[in-house]
Backbone as a ProteinNet text record, in pm:
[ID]
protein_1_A
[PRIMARY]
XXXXXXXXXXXXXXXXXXXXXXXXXXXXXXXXXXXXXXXXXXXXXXXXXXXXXXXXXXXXXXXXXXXXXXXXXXXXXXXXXXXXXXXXXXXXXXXXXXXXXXXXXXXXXXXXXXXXXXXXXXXXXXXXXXXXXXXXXXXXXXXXXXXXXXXXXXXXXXXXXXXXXXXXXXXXXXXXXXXXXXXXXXXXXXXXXXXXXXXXXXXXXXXXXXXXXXXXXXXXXXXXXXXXXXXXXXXXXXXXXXXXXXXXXXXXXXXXXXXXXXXXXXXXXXXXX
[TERTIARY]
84.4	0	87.7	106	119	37.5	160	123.9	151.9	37.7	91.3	145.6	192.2	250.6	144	131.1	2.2	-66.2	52.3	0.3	-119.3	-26.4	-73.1	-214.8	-223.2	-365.1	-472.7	-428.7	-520	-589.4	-495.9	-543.2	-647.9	-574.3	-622.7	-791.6	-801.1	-919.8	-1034.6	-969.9	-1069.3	-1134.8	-1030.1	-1030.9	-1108.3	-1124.1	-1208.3	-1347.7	-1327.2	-1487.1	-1536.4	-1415.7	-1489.6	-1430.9	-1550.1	-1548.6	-1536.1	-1437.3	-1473.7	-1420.9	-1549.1	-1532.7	-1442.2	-1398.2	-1310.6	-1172	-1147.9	-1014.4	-971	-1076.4	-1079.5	-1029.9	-1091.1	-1057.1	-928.9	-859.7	-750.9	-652.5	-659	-559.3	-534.7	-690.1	-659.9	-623.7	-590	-572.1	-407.2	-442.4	-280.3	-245.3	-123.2	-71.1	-59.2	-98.8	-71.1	10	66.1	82.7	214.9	250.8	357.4	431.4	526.1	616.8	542	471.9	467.6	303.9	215	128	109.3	178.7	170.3	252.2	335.4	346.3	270.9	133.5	52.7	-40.1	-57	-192.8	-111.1	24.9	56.8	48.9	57.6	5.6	-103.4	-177.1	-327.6	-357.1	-305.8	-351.2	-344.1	-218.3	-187.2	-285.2	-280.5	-351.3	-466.3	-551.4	-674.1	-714.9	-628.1	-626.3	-579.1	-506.5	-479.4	-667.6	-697.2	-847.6	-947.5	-982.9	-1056.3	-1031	-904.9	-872.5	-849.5	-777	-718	-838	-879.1	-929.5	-1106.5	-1155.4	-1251.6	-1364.3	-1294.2	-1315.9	-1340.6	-1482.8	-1511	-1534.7	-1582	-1616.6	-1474.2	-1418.7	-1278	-1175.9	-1192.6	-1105	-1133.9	-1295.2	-1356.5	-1263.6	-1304.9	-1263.8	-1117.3	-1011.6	-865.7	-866.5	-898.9	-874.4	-892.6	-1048.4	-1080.1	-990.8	-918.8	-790.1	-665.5	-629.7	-583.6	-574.7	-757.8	-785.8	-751.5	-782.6	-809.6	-616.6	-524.3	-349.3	-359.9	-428.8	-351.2	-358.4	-521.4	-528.6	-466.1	-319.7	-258.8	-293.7	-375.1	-388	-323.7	-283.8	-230.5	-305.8	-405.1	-476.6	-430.9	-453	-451.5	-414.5	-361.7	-341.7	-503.9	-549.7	-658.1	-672.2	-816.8	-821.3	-857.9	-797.6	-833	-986.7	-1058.9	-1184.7	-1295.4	-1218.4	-1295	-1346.8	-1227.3	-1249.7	-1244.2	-1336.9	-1371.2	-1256.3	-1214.2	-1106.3	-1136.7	-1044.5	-1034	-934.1	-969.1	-923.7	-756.2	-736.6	-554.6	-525.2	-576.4	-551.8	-560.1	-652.6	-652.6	-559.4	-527.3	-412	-308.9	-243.4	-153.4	-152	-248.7	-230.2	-200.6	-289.9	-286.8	-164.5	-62.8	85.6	150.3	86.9	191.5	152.7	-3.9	-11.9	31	29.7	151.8	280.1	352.2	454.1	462.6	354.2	371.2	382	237.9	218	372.5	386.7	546.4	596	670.5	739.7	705.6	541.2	555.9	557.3	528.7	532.4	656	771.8	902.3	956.2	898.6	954.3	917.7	1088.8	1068	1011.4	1018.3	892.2	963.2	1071	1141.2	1203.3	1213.5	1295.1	1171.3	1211	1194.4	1063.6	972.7	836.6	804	837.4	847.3	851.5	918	901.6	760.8	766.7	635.2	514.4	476.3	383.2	366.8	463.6	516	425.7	527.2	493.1	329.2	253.9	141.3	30.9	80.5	-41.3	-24.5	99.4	134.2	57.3	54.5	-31.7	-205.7	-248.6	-382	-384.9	-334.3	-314.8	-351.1	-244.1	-274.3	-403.7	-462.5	-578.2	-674.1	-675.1	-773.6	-780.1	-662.3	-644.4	-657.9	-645.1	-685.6	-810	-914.3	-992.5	-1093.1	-1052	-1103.2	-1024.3	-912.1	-869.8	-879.5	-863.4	-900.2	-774.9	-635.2	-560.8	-435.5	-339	-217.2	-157.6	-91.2	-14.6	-51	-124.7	-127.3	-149.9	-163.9	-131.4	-25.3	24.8	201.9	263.4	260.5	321.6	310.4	156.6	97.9	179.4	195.5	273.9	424.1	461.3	621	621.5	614.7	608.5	580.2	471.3	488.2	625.6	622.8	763	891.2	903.1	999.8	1006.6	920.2	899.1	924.3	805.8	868	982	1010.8	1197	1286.3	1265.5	1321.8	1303	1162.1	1176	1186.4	1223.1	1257.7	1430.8	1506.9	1622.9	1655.8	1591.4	1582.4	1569.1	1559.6	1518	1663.7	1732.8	1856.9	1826.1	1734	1742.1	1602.3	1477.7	1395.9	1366.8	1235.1	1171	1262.6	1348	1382.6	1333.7	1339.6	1286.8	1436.4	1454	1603	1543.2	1618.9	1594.2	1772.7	1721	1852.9	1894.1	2056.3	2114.4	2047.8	2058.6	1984	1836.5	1742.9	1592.6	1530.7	1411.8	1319.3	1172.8	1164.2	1088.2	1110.5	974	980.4	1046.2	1119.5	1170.1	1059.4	1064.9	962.2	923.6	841.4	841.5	807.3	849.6	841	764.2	648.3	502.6	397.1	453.9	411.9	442.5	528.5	582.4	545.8	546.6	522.1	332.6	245.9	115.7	62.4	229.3	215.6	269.9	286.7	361.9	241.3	189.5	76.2	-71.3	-55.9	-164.1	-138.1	-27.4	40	-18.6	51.4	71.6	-120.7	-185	-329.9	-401.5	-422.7	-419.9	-388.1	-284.1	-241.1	-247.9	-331.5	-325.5	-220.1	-132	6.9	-6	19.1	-24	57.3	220.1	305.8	371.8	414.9	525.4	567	726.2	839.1	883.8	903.4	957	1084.3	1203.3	1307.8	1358.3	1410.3	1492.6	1615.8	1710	1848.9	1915.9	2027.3	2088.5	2230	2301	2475.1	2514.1	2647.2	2757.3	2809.4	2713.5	2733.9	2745	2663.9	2615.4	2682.5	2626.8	2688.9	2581.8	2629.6	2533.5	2377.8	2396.5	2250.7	2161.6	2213.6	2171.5	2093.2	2179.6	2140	2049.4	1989.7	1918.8	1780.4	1806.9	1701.1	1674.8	1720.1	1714.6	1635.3	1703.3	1674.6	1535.7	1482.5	1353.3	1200.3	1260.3	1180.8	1190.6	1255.8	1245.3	1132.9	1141.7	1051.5	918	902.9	765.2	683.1	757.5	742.3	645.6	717.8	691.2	561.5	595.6	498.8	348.2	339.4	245.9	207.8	264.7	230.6	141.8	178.7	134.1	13.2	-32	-128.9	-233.9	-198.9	-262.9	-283	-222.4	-270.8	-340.4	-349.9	-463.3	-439.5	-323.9	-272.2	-288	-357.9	-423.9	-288.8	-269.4	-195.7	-122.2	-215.6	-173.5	-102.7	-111.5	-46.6	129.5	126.1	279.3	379.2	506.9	618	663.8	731.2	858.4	905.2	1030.5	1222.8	1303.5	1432.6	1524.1	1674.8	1740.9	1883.6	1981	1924.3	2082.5	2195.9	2289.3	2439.8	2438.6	2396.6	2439	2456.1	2373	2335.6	2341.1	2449.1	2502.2	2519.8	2441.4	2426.1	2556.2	2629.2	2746	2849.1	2932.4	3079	3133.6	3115.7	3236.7	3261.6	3400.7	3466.9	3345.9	3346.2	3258.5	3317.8	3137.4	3135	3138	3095.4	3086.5	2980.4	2964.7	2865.1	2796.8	2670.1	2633.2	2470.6	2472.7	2329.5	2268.1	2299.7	2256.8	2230.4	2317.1	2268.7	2142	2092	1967.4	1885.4	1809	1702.5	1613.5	1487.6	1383.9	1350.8	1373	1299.8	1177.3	1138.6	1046.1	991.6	942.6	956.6	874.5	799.8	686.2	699.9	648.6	674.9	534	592.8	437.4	384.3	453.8	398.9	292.3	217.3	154.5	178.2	258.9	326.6	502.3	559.6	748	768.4
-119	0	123.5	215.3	368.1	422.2	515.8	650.4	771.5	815.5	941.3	1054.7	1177.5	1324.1	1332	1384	1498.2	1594.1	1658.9	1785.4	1728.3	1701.7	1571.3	1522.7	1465.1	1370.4	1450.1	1588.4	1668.8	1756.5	1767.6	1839.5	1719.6	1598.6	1485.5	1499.2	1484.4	1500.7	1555.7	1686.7	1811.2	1777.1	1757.9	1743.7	1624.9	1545.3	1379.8	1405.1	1517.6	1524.9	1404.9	1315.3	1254.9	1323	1295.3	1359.2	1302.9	1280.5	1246.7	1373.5	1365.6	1466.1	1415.2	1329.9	1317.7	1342.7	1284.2	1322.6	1458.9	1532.8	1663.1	1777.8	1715.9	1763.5	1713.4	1582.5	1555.1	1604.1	1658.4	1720.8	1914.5	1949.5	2124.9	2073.7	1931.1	1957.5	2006.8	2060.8	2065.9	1970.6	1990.1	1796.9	1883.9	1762.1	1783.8	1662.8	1626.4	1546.6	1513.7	1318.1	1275.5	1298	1222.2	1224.2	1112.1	1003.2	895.1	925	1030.3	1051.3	1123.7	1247.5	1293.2	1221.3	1114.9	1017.5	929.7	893.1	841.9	880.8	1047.9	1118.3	1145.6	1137.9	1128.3	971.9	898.1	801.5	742.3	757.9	746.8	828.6	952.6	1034.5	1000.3	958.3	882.7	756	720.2	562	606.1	700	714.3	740.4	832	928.2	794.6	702.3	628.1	518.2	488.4	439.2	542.4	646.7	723.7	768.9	794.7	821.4	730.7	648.6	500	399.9	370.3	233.1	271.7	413.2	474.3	397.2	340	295.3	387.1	455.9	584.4	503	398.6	354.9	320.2	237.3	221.3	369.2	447.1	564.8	625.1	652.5	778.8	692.8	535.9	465.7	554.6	493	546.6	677.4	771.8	926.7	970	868.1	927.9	865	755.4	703.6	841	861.2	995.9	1103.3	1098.3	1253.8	1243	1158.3	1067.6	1130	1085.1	1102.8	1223.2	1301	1413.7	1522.5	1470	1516.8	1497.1	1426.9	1364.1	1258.4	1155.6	1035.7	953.8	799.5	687.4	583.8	564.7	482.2	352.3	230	106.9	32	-76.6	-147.9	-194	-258.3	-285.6	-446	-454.9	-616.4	-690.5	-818.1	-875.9	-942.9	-904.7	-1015.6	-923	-777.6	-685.9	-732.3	-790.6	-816	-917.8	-974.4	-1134.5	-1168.1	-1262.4	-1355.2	-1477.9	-1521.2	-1717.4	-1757.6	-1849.5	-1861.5	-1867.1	-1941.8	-1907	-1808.3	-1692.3	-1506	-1476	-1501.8	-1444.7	-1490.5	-1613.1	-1642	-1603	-1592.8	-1513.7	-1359.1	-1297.8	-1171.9	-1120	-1259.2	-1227.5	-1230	-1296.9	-1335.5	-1219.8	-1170.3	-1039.5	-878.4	-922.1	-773.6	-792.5	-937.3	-987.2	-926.3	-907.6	-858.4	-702.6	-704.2	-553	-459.5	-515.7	-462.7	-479.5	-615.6	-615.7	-516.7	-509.6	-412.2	-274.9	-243.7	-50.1	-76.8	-148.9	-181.3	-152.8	-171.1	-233.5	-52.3	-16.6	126.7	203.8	258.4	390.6	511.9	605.9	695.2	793.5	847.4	888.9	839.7	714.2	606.9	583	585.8	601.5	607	716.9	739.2	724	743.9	734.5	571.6	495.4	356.2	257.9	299.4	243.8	315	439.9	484.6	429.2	408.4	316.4	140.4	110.6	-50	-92.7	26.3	-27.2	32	144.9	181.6	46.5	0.1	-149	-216.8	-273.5	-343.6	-395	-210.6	-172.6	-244.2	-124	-179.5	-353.9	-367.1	-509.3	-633.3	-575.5	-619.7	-578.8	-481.7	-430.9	-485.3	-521.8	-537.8	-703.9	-758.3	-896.1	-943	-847	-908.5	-852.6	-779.5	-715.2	-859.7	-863.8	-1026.1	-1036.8	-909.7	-944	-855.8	-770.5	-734.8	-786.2	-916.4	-982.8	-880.8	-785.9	-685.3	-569.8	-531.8	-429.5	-525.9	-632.6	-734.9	-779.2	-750.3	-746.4	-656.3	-564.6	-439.2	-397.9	-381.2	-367	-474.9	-592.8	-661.5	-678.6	-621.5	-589	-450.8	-315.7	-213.1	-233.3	-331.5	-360.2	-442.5	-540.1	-644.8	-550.7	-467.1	-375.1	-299	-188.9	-92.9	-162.3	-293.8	-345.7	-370	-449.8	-516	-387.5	-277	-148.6	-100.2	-138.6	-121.1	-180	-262.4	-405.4	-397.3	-346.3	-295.4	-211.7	-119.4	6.1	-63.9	-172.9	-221.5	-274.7	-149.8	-226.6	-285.9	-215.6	-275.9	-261.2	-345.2	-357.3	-202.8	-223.6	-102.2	-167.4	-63.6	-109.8	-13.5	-114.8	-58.8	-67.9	28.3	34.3	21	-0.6	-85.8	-14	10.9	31.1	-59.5	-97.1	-149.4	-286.5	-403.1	-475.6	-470.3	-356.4	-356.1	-429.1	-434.7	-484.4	-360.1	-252.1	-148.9	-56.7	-15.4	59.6	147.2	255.4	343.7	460.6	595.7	704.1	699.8	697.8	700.9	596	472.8	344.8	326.3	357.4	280.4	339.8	474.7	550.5	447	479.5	440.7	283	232	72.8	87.4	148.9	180.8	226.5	346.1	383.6	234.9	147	40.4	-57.3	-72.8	-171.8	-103	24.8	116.9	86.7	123.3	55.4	-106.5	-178	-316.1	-337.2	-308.9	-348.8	-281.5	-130	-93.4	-142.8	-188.2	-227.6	-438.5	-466.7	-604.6	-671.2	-613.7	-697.3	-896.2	-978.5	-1094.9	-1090.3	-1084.8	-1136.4	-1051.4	-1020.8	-949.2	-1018.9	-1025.7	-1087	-1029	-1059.7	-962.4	-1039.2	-983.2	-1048.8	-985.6	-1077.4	-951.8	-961.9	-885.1	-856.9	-819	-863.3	-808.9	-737.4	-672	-661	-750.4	-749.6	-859.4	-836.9	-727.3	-707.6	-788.5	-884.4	-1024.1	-1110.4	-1284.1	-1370.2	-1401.2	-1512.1	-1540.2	-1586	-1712.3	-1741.3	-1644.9	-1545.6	-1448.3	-1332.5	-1309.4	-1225	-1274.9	-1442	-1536.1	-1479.5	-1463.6	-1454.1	-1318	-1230.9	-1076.2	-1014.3	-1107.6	-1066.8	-1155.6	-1224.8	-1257.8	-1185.4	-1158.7	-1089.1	-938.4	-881.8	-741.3	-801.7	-883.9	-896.4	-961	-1016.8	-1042.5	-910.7	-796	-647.6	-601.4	-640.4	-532.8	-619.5	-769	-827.4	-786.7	-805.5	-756.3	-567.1	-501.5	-380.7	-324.9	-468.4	-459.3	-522.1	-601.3	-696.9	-583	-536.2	-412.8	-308.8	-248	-181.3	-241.9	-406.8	-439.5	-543.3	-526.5	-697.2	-779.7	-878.1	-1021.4	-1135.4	-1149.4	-1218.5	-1329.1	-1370.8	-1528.4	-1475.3	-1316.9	-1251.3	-1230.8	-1245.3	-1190.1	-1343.5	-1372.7	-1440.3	-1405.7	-1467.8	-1402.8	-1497.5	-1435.5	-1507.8	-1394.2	-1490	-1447.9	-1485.9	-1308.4	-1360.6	-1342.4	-1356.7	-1266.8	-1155.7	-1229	-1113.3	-1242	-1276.3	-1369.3	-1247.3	-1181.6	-1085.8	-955.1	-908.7	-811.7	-643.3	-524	-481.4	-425.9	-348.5	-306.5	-407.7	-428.7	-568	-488.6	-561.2	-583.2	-646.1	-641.5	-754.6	-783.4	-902.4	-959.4	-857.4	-858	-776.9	-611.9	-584.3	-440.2	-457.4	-273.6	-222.8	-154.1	-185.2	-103.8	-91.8	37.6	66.8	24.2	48.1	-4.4	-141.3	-198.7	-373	-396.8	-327.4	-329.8	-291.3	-394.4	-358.8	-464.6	-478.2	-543.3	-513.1	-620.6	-552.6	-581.3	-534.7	-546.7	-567.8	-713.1	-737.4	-737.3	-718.2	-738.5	-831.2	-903.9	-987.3	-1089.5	-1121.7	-1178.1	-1287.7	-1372	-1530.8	-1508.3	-1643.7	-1620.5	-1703.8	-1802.6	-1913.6	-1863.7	-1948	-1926.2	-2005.7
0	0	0	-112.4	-51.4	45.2	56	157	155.7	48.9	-19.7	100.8	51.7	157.2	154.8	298.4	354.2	237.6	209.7	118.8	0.3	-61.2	-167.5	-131.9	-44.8	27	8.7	92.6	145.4	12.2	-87.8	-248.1	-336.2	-334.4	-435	-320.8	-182	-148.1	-151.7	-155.8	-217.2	-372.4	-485.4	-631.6	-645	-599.2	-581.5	-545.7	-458.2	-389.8	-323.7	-222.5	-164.9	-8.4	25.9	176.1	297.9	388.8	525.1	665.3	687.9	808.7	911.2	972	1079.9	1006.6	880.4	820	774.5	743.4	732.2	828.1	972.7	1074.4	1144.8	1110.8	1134.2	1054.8	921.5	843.1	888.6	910.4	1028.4	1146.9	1217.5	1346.3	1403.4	1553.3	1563.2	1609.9	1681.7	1739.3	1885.9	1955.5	2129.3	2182.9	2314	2370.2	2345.1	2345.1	2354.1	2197.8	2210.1	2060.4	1998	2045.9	1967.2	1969.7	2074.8	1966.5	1872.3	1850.8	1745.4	1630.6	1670.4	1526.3	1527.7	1607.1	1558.9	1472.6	1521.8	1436.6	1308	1284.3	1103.4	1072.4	1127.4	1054.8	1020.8	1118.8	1073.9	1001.5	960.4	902.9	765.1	732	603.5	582.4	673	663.2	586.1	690.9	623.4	502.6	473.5	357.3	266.6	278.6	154	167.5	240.2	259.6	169	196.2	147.5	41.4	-16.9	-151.8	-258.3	-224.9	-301.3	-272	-170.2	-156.6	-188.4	-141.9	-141.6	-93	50.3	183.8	277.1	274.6	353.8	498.9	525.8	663.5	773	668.8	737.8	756.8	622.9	638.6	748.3	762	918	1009.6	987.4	1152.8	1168.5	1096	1130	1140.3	1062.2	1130	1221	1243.7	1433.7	1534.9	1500.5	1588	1581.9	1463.5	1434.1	1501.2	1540.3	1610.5	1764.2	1765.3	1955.5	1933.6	1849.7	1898.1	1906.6	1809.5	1796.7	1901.2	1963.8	2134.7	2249.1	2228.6	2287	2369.3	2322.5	2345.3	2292.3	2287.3	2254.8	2262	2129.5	2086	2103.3	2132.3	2089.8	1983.4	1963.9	1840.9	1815.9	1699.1	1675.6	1784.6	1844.7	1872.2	1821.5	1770.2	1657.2	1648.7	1769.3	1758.6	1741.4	1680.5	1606.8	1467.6	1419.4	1236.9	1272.9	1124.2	1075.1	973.4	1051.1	1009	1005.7	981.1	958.6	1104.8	1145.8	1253.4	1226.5	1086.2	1138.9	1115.5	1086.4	1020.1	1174	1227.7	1386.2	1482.9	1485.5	1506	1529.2	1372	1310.7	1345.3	1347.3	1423.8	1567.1	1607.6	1767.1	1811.1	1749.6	1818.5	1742.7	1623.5	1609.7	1687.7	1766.7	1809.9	1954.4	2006.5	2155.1	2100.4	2018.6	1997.4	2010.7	1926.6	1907.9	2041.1	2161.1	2241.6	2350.9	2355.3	2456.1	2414.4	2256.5	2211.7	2297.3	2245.3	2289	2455.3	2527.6	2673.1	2723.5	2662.2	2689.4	2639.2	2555.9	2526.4	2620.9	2653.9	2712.5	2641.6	2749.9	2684	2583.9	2557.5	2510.5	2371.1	2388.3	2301.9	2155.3	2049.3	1912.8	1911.9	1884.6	1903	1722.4	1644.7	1496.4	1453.3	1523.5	1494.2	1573.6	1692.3	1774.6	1702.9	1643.3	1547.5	1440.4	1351.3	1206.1	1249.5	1340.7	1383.4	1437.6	1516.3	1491	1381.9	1310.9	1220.3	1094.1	1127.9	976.4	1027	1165.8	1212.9	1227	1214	1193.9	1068.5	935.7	809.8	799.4	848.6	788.3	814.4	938.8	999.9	914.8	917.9	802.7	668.2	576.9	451	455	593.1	602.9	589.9	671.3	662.9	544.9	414.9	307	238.6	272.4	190.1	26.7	-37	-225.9	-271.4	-179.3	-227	-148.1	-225	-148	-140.6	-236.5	-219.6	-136.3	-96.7	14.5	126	180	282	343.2	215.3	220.8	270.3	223.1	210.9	375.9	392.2	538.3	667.3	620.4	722	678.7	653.1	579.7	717.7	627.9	710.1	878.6	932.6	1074.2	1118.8	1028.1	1066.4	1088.7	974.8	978.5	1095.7	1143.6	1243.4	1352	1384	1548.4	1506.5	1417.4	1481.2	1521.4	1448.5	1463.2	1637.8	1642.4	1764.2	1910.3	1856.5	1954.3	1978.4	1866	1907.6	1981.7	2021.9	2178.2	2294.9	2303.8	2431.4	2479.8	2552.6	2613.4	2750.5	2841.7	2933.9	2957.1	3066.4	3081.8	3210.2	3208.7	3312.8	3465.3	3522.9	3634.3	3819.1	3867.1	4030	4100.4	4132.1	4232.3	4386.4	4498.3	4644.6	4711.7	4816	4884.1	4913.5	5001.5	5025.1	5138	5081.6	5180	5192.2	5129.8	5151.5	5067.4	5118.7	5006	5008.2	5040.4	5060.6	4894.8	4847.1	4722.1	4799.3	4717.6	4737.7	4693.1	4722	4738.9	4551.4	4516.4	4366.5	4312.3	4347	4297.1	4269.6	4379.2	4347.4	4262	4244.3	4160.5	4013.1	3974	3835.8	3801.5	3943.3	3901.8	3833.8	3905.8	3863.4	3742.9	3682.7	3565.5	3469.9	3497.3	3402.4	3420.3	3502.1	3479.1	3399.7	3436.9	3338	3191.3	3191	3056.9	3028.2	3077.2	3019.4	2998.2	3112.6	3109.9	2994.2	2958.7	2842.2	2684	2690.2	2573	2575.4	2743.3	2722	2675.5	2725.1	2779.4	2769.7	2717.8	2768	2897.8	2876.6	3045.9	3079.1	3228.1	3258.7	3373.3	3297.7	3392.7	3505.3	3655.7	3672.2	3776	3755.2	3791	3892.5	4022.5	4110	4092.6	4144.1	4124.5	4228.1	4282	4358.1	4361.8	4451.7	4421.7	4476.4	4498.4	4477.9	4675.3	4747.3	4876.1	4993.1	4975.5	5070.1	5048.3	5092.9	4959.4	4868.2	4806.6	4714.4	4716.7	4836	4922	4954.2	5028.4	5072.1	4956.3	4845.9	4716.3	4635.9	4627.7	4600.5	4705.4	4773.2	4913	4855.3	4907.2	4868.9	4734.6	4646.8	4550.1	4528.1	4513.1	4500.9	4639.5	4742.2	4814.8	4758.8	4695.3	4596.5	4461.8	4449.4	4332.7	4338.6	4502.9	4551.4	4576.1	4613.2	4652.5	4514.5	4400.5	4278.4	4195.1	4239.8	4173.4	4265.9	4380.2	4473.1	4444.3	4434.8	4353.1	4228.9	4155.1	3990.3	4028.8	4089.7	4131.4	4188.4	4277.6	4374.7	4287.3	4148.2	4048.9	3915.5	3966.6	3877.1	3753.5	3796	3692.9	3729.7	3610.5	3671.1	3705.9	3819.9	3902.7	3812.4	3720.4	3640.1	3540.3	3527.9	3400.8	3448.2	3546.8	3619.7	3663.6	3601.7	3638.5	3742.4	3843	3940.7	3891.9	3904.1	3931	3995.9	4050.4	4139.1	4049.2	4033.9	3959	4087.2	4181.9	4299.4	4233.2	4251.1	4205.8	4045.8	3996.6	3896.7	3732.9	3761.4	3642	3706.3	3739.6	3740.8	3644.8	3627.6	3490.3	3516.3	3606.6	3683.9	3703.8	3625.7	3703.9	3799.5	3911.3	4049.6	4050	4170.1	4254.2	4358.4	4394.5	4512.8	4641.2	4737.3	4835.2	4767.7	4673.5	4656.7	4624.5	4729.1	4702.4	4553.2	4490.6	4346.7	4328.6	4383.5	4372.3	4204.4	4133.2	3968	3941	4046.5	4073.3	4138.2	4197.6	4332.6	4282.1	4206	4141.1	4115.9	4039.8	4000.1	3846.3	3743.5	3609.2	3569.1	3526.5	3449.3	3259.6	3245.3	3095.3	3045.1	2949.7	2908.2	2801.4	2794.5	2748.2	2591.4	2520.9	2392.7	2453.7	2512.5	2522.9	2638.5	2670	2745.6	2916.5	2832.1	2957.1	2978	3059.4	3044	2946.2
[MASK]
+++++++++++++++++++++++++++++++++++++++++++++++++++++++++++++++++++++++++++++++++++++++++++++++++++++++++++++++++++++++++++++++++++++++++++++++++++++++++++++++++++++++++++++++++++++++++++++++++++++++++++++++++++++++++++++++++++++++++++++++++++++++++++++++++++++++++++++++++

């Protein structure tokens, strides 16, 4: 599928005389909010505009622009759910394990970290849901799950390290903030229906090892009990315990490293370990 320039879209629309009011109003709108929603409201914006102009798919085009409009208010729309569209059970399938991806992926993104690719990776995604279940053009099916394959893997490479919870020396107590942010990560994961999140504890190299085994899994009973208490379904959440084994900081044993004292957090596609 193309995706014509804005400019372009917005002229061929007028000259066509076909009309959709939500896209209309998404092409005068301004942009508000995060980085990755206002690269959502250009991509839907495109999206649509190739629906309403090219495909002269006015029902599907309104749908995406008003996803469009919802970004450009600085919201962060959803990937589509697949038990929206009629599919064949292995098309649904097949999607469901690529929008588990997708969603780990933007889960796993920091908020800062490539807002242009997490926009890219799920409007391909929409795309291709859409062009699936219309099912009479292989090549824009393609194209549509090409452009997602591309974008997540793009953005699956940002992920150096998972969402982390730091712990003082020896504690297992959130620190002032923690529980804040842990609430904002399950808002997240539940939103976007996260299938899993891992969450691993960690320790430094301060104790011995038994002990960092111990330590470090009572830090991650803490965070898993948090996410639970902000509303994640319990069966959705892993624990494990790495002690000093996984170290993100190398020491010599018996040093102290606050950057070691932590809990991550993964989000993860599958639904079992």
């Amino acid at each position: 599928m193309r995706i014509p320039m804005m400019g372009a879209a917005v002229l061929t629309l007028a000259m066509t005389g076909c009309v959709s009011a939500p896209l209309s109003e998404l092409s005068e709108s301004s942009r508000t909010g995060s980085a990755v929603s206002q690269a959502l409201a250009g991509e839907y914006s495109r999206f649509a505009t190739v629906e309403v102009i090219e495909m002269v798919d006015l029902k599907d085009g309104d749908y995406f622009a008003r996803k469009g409009l919802q970004a450009a208010r600085g919201d962060e729309p959803v990937p589509e759910n697949v038990a929206r569209w009629h599919l064949t059970e292995a098309e649904a399938a097949r999607l469901q394990a690529a929008r588990n991806r997708l969603t780990a992926a933007l889960a796993n993104r920091h908020d800062d970290v490539a807002p242009k690719a997490a926009a890219a990776a799920q409007v391909g995604y929409d795309c291709w849901i859409e062009q699936q279940e219309e099912d009479f053009q292989p090549r824009d099916i393609a194209n549509c799950r090409g452009r997602f394959l591309a974008s997540v893997t793009e953005l699956e490479r940002h992920e150096e390290y998972p969402h982390s919870i730091f712990f003082d020396l020896g504690k297992v107590q959130l620190k002032i903030g923690a529980k804040e942010r842990i609430e904002r990560l399950a808002k997240k994961a539940i939103r976007l229906d996260v299938p899993r999140i891992t969450v691993l504890g960690h320790a430094d190299r301060a104790g011995g090892e038994q002990y960092n085994i111990a330590l470090s899994l009572r830090r991650a009973d803490v965070v898993e009990r948090a996410l639970v208490g902000a509303g994640v379904a319990p069966e959705r959440i892993g624990v494990a315990a790495a002690g000093e084994s996984r170290v993100r900081v190398a020491t010599d044993d018996g040093v102290k490293e606050p950057i070691n004292r932590r809990v991550e957090l993964l989000f993860q596609p599958v639904v079992g370990w």
